[in-house]
DOLO-629942 format. One record per residue (C-alpha): residue in one letter; x, y, z. Coordinates in steps of 0.001 Angstrom, whole numbers, padded with zeros to 6 digits, always signed. Layout:
// residues N
AXYZ...
// end
This chain:
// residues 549
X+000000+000000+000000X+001366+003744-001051X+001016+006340+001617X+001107+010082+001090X+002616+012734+003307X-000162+014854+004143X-000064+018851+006109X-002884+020966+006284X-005332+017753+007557X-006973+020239+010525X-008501+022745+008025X-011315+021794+006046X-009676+020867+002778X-007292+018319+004196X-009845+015750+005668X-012132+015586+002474X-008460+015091+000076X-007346+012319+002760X-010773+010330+002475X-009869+010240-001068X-007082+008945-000950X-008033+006300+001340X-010535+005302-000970X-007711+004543-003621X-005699+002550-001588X-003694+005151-000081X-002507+005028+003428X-002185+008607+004639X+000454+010132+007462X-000247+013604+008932X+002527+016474+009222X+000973+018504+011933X+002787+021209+012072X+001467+022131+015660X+003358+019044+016967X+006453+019232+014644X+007193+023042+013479X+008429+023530+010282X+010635+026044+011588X+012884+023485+013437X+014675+021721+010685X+016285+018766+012714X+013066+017913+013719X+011320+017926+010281X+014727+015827+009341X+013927+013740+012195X+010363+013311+011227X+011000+012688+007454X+013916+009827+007827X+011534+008338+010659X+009053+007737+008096X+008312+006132+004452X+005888+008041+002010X+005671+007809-001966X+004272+010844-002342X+003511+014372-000647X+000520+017070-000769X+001356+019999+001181X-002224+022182+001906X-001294+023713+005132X-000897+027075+005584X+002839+027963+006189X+006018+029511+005410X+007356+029647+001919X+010563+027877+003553X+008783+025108+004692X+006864+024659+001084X+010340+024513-000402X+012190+022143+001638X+009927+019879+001285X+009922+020409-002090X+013957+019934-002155X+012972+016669-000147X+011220+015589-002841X+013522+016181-005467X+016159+014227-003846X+014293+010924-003567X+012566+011451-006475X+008773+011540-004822X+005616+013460-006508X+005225+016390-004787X+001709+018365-004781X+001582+022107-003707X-001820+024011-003181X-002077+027230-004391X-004963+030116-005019X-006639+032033-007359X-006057+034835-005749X-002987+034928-006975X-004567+037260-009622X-005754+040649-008425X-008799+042074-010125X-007059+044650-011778X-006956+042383-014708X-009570+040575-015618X-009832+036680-015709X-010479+033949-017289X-006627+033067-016293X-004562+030414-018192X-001265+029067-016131X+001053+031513-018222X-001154+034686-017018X+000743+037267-014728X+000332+036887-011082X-000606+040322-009523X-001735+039875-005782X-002126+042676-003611X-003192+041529-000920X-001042+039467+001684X-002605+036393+000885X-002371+036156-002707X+001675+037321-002382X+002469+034707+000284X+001353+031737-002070X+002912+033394-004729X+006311+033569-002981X+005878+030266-002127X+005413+028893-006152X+008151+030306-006375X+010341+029472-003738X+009128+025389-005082X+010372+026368-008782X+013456+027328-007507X+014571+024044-006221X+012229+021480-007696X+011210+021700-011162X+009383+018148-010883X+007118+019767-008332X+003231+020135-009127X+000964+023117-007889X-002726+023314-008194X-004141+026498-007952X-007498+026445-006461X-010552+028555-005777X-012978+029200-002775X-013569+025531-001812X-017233+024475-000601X-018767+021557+000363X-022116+020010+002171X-020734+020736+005507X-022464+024294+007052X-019240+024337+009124X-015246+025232+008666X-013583+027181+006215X-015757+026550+003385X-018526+028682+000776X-021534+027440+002413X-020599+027940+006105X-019460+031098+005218X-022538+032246+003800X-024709+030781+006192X-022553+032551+009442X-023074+036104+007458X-026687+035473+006745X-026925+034648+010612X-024886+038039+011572X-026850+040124+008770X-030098+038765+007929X-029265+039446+004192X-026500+038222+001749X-025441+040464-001166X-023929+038631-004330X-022171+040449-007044X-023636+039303-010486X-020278+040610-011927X-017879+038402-009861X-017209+035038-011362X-015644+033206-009092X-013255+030393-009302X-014779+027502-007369X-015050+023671-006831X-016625+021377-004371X-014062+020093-002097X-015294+016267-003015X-014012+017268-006719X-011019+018990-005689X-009761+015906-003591X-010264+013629-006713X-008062+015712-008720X-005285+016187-006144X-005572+012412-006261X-005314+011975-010400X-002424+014738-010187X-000365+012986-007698X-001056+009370-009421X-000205+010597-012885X+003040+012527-011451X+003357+014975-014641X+004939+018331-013322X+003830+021654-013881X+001153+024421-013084X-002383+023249-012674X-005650+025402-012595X-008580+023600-011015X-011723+025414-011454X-015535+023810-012035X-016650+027363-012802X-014360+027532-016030X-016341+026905-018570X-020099+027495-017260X-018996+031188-016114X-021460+031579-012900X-021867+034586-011541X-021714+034620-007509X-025409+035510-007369X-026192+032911-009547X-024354+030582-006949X-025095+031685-003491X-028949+031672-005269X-028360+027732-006432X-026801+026488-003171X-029648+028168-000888X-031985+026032-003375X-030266+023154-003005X-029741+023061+000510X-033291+024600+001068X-031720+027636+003116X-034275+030176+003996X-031212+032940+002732X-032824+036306+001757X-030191+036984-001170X-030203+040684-003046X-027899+041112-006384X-025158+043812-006405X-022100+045147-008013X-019767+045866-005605X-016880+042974-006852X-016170+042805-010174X-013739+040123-010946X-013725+037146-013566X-011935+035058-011402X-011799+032056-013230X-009165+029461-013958X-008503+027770-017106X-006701+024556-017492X-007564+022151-020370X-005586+019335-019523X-007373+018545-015752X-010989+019339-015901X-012991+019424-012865X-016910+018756-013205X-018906+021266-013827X-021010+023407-011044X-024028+022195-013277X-023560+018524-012087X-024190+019475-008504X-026387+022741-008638X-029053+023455-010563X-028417+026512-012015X-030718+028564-010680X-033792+030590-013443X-033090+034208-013232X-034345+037432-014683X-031963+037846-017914X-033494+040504-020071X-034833+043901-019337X-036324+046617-021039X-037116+050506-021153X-040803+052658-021548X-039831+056030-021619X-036066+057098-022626X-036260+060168-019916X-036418+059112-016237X-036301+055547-017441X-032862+055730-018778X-031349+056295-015390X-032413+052304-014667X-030534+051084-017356X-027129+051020-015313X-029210+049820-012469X-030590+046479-014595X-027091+045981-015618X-025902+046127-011829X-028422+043119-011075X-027241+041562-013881X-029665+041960-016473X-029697+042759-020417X-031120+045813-021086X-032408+044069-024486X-034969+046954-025479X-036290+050698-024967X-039202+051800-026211X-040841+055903-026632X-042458+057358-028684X-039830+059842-030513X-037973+057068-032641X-034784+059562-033523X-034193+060928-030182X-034747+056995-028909X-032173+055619-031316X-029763+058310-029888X-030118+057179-026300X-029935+053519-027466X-026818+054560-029131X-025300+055854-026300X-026538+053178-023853X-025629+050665-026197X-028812+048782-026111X-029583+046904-029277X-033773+047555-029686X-035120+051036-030266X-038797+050632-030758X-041976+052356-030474X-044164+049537-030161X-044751+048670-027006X-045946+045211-027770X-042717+044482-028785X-041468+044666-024747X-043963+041085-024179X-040857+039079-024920X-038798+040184-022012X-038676+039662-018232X-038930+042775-016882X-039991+045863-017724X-039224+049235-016085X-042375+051665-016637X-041464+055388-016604X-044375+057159-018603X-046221+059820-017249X-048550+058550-014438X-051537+059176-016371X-050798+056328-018579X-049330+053604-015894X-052751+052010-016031X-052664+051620-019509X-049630+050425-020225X-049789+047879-017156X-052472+046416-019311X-050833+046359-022443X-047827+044431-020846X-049573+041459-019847X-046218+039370-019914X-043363+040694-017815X-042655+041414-014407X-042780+045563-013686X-040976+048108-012287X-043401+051170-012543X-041967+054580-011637X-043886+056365-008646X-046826+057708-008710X-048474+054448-009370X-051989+056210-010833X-051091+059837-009880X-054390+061695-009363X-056720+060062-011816X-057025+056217-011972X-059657+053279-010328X-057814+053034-006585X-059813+050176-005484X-058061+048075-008330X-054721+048596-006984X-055277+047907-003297X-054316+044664-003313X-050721+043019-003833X-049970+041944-007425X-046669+039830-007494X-045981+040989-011064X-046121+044579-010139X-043440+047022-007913X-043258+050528-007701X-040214+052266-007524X-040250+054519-004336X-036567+054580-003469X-036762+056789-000523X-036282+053874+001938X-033564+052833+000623X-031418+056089+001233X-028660+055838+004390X-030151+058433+005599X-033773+057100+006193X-032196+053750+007616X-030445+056106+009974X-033604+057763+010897X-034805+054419+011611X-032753+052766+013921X-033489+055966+016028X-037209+055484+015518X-036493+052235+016956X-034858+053648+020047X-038446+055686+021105X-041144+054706+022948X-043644+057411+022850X-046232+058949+019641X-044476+060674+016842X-045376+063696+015515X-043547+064344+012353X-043361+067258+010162X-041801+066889+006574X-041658+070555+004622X-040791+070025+001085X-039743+072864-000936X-039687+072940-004393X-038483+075399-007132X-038252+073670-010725X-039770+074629-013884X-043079+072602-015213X-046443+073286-015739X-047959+071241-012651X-050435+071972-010157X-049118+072007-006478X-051095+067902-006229X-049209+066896-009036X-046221+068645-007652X-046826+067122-004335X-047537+063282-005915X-044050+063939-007672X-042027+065544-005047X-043281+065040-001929X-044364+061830-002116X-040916+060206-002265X-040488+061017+002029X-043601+060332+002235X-043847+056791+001314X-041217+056060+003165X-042863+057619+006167X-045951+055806+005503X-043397+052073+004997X-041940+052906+008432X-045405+054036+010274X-048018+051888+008309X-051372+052762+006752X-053219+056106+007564X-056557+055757+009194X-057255+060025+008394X-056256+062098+006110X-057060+065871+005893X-055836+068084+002885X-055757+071592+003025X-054010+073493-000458X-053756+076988-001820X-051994+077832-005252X-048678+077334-004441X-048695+075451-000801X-050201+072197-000002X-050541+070304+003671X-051547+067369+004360X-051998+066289+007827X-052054+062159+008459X-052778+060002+011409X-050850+056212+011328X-052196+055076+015064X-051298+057303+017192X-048739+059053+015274X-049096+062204+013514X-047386+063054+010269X-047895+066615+008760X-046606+066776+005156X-046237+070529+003611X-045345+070755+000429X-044717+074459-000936X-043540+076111-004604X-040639+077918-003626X-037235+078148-001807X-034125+077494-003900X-033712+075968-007076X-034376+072443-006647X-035502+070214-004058X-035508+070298-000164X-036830+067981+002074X-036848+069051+005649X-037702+066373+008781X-038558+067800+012126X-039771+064124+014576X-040409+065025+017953X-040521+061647+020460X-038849+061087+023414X-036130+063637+021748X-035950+065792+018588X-034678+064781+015388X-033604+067345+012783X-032832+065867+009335X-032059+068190+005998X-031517+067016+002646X-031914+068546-000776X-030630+068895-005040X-029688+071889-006608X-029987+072123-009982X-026623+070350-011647X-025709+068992-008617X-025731+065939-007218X-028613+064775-004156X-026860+065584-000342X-028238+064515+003139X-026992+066936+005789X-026054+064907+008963X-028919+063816+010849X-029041+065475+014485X-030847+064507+017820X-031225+066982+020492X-028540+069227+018447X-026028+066343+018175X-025424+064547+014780X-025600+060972+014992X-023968+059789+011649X-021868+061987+009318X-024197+062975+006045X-024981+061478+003218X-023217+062378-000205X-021547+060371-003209X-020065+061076-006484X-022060+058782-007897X-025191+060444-006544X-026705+059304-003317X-030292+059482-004886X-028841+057325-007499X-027609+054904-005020X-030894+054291-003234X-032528+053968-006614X-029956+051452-007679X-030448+049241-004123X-033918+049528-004598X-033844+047866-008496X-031923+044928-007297X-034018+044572-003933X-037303+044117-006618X-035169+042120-008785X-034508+040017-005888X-037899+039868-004789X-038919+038580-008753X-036253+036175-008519X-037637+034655-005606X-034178+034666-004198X-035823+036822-001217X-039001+036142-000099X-041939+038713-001013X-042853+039883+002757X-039121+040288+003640X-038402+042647+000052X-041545+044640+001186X-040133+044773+004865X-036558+045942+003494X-038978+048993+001829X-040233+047509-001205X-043405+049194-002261X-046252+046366-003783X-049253+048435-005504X-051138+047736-002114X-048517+049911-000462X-047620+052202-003383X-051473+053527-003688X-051311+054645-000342X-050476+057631-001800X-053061+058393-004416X-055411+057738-001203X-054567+060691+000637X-056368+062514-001646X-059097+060024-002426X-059878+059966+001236X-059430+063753+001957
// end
C-alpha cells in the first residue's frame, strides 16, 4: 500500500483530500505542524527519515521555507510532490479567465504569500506540481468553506449580497480531492488550474442563489455590483466537473427593457448592476430613442410597445396618467413602474391589493439616511409627531397635487413604509402650498409641500418623540442629491450622506436589485416589502390621501 505525506489535515480541505485517498488505496500520514514546526529543521529531518511516504501534498498554511524544503525533499528521492495554491494569486485589476502563463498580480497578503511560495518550489524542484485552487465548498455548514461562510453572514446580517459581476473560481471540495488524487497518481509536473466554474462562467449571485436552493436555506439573497472580478481558472488538460452537475443553475431574470427614454434611462445602469440585459427601450420619438440607445448601447429602439412582451422585466417610466394603460398592455413581464403608481386620476380600489408581477419604484427607503432615521425610531417609545416641509423650485407646468404626488411623495412613502397605513387624512391646499396632515395610530405626520425656496428640491424632517430629530436634505440644480447629517437633540448621529455617484442614485440602484430580488424569488416577497419595497397595495397609499381627503 502507497502512503502520502499529508499537512494541512486540521482545516477543512485536508480531511475531504485524505478520504480520497483512502478510498484509492492510499494510506495517509499527517505532518501537523502544531506538533512538529516547520521552523525546526532537525526535527522535520527527524520526522521525514523516521518515516516512508511515496508521495507528498502539502495544503497547510505555512512559510514559503517550509513549502520549499519539502519540495527539495522531494527532489532528492525522487517523490511526486503536490503544492496548493490560489486564485487569488490574480488581483482584479486584470480581468480573468486566467490560463497558467497569465501574470500573477496579488495585492493583498494572501495572494503574495502563495505566490512567494510557487516560487520558492520552482526554484529548487522543477518536478514539483501546484494546483491552484478557488474558494472551496462543500455540504458541511461548518469550517472554512462557501456554504458555512454564507450561512454565518446570513446569521450576523439577515441578508447576503452577491455580485452578479464576480465570477468566481470555485469547486466542491469532493471534486477537488479527486483531482489532487489523479495529479499525484499521474506525477506529470507543472502548473495546474482547477476550477468547475471555467467553462459554465457563474456569476456569484447565480451561486449563493443555487446552493440556498439546493440546501433549502431560507437565505434572503439581493444582487449587487460591488466585486467585479472574472476570477476564473482555465486549465484544459485537468478538468474538474462542472457546477451544473451538482447545482441546478438557478432561473433568473436575464433581459430587461425601457418605456420612456427620460427618467427611465437612469435604470438602465441599475438592470445591468443586477445583472440583467437591457435588451430593449421603447418611446415614442424614434430619432431621439435611437440616440439614447446609441449611447446606452442597447440593441432595440422601438416604439411599439408590444414588442417589450418578450422580455422579463420591464421598467415603466411614462407619465402617471398612462401607468394604467400600459400595465395592461404588458400582460407578460414582471414591472418596475416609476412612482406615482396612478397619480391623481385612476380606479384606486383596483390597486389595493398586492400583485406579485407589479413594484413601484419609491426609493426613498432605501437612502442611508432614512435607515439612519430608523434605527433611532427604533430607540423611542412614545407617539411621533412628524413634520416633513418640502420645498420645491423647478420649472413645469404642474399643479401644487401633481407637484406634491411627484415631489413630496418620495419622504412620504417612506414615512408611511416605516409608520403603516393612515386611518385620516385631511388636505388643506392653496396655489402654491399644499398640507396634508395624516394620522398612522397614534402618530401624527404633517406633510407641507410648498412652490418655492431654492432651485431644486428640499426635504426638511422635524420628529419630535422622546427627543428631537432634525434631518435636511436637498438637489440643486446640476448637482448631485446631499443629506446633511442627521441630528438629535442638536447632536449629529452619523456623518451625512453624499456620493459622487449620486446618493439618490444609489438608493434607486439598491432599490432595483431589492425588486429584482424579490422577482427572482431569491428573497421572499414579505421580507423585500419589509426591506422597503413598495407592492401596488402599499404604493397607492399615496393616491389615497387625496381620495380619502
Amino acid at each position: 500500500m502507497k502512503t502520502v505525506l499529508m499537512t494541512g489535515l486540521s482545516g477543512s480541505l485536508g480531511p475531504k483530500v485524505s478520504k480520497q485517498f483512502q478510498s484509492r488505496g492510499w494510506n495517509v500520514l499527517e505532518w501537523n505542524h502544531h506538533q512538529v514546526s516547520p521552523s525546526q529543521e532537525n526535527k522535520c529531518k527527524e520526522f521525514w527519515h523516521s518515516h516512508h511516504f511515496d508521495a507528498v501534498c502539502h495544503m497547510a498554511m505555512g512559510s514559503e521555507d517550509w513549502a520549499s524544503w519539502l519540495a527539495q525533499q522531494c527532489l532528492r528521492e525522487n517523490l511526486p510532490y503536490l503544492f496548493v495554491s490560489t486564485a487569488m494569486v490574480f488581483d482584479a485589476k486584470v480581468n480573468g479567465p486566467y490560463g497558467i502563463f497569465s501574470q500573477r498580480n496579488a495585492v493583498d497578503d494572501y495572494g503574495q504569500y502563495k505566490i512567494r511560495s510557487e516560487d520558492a518550489i520552482w526554484q529548487v524542484n522543477p518536478n514539483a506540481m501546484i494546483a491552484r485552487i478557488g474558494w472551496q465548498m462543500h455540504d458541511d455548514s461548518s469550517g472554512n468553506n462557501m456554504l458555512a461562510h454564507l450561512e454565518a453572514q446570513h446569521r450576523e446580517k439577515g441578508v447576503l449580497t452577491a455580485s452578479t459581476h464576480w465570477y468566481p473560481a470555485t469547486s466542491h471540495m469532493d471534486d477537488t480531492a479527486l483531482a489532487f488524487l489523479q495529479l499525484i497518481e499521474r506525477n506529470e509536473a507543472g502548473l495546474y488550474h482547477l476550477d468547475s466554474n471555467a467553462q459554465e462562467r457563474w456569476s456569484f449571485y447565480e451561486l449563493v442563489c443555487a446552493l440556498k436552493l439546493h440546501y433549502g436555506k431560507d437565505w434572503q439573497v439581493v444582487p449587487c455590483d460591488d466585486y467585479q472580478h472574472d476570477q476564473r481558472l482555465q486549465d484544459e488538460r485537468i478538468g474538474l466537473p462542472p457546477l451544473s452537475s451538482r447545482f441546478k443553475r438557478p432561473q433568473l431574470l436575464c433581459s430587461a427593457g425601457i418605456l420612456g427614454s427620460k427618467w427611465g434611462r437612469t435604470h438602465v445602469p441599475h438592470y445591468r448592476a443586477a445583472g440583467l440585459d437591457v435588451a430593449a427601450m421603447c418611446a415614442k420619438n424614434l430619432p431621439q430613442l435611437e440616440q439614447v440607445c446609441a449611447a446606452e448601447n442597447i440593441v432595440r429602439a422601438t416604439t411599439d410597445i408590444h414588442e417589450l412582451n418578450d422580455l422579463d422585466v420591464v421598467t415603466v417610466a411614462t407619465p402617471a396618467d398612462q401607468h394604467s394603460n400600459c400595465i395592461e398592455t404588458l400582460s407578460r413581464p414582471n414591472l418596475i413602474c416609476e412612482k406615482p403608481l396612478l397619480g391623481l386620476h385612476g380606479d384606486i380600489q383596483v390597486w389595493a391589493k398586492s400583485n406579485q408581477r407589479i413594484l413601484v419604484n419609491y426609493a426613498f427607503a432605501q437612502l442611508e439616511t432614512a435607515k439612519c432615521i430608523e434605527q433611532w425610531l427604533d430607540t423611542q417609545n412614545t407617539a411621533c409627531d412628524v413634520i416633513l416641509d418640502c420645498y420645491v423650485n423647478l420649472p413645469g407646468d404642474m399643479s401644487v397635487q401633481q407637484w406634491f404626488v411627484e415631489v413630496a411623495s418620495h419622504p412620504l412613502s417612506w414615512l408611511l413604509h416605516y409608520f403603516g397605513e393612515f386611518s385620516q387624512a385631511k388636505v388643506t391646499q392653496s396655489d402654491d402650498v399644499i398640507s396634508v396632515q395624516l394620522s398612522c395610530g397614534v402618530h401624527r405626520l404633517s406633510i407641507n409641500l410648498m412652490l418655492n425656496g431654492e432651485e431644486g428640491i428640499e426635504y426638511q424632517f422635524n420628529i419630535r418623540s422622546d427627543s428631537t430629530l432634525n434631518c435636511k436634505g436637498y438637489y440643486r440644480v446640476g448637482k448631485k442629491w446631499r443629506f446633511e447629517p442627521v441630528e438629535v437633540d442638536g447632536k449629529a448621529i452619523n456623518h451625512g450622506e453624499y456620493t459622487e455617484s449620486d446618493c439618490w442614485q444609489d438608493a434607486n440602484r439598491r432599490s432595483v436589485a431589492l425588486m429584482i430580488a424579490m422577482f427572482n424569488r431569491s428573497v421572499d416577497w414579505e421580507f423585500g416589502l419589509r426591506q422597503g419595497a413598495f407592492d401596488t397595495r402599499k404604493a397607492i397609499l399615496i393616491e389615497k390621501v387625496f381620495a380619502q381627503s
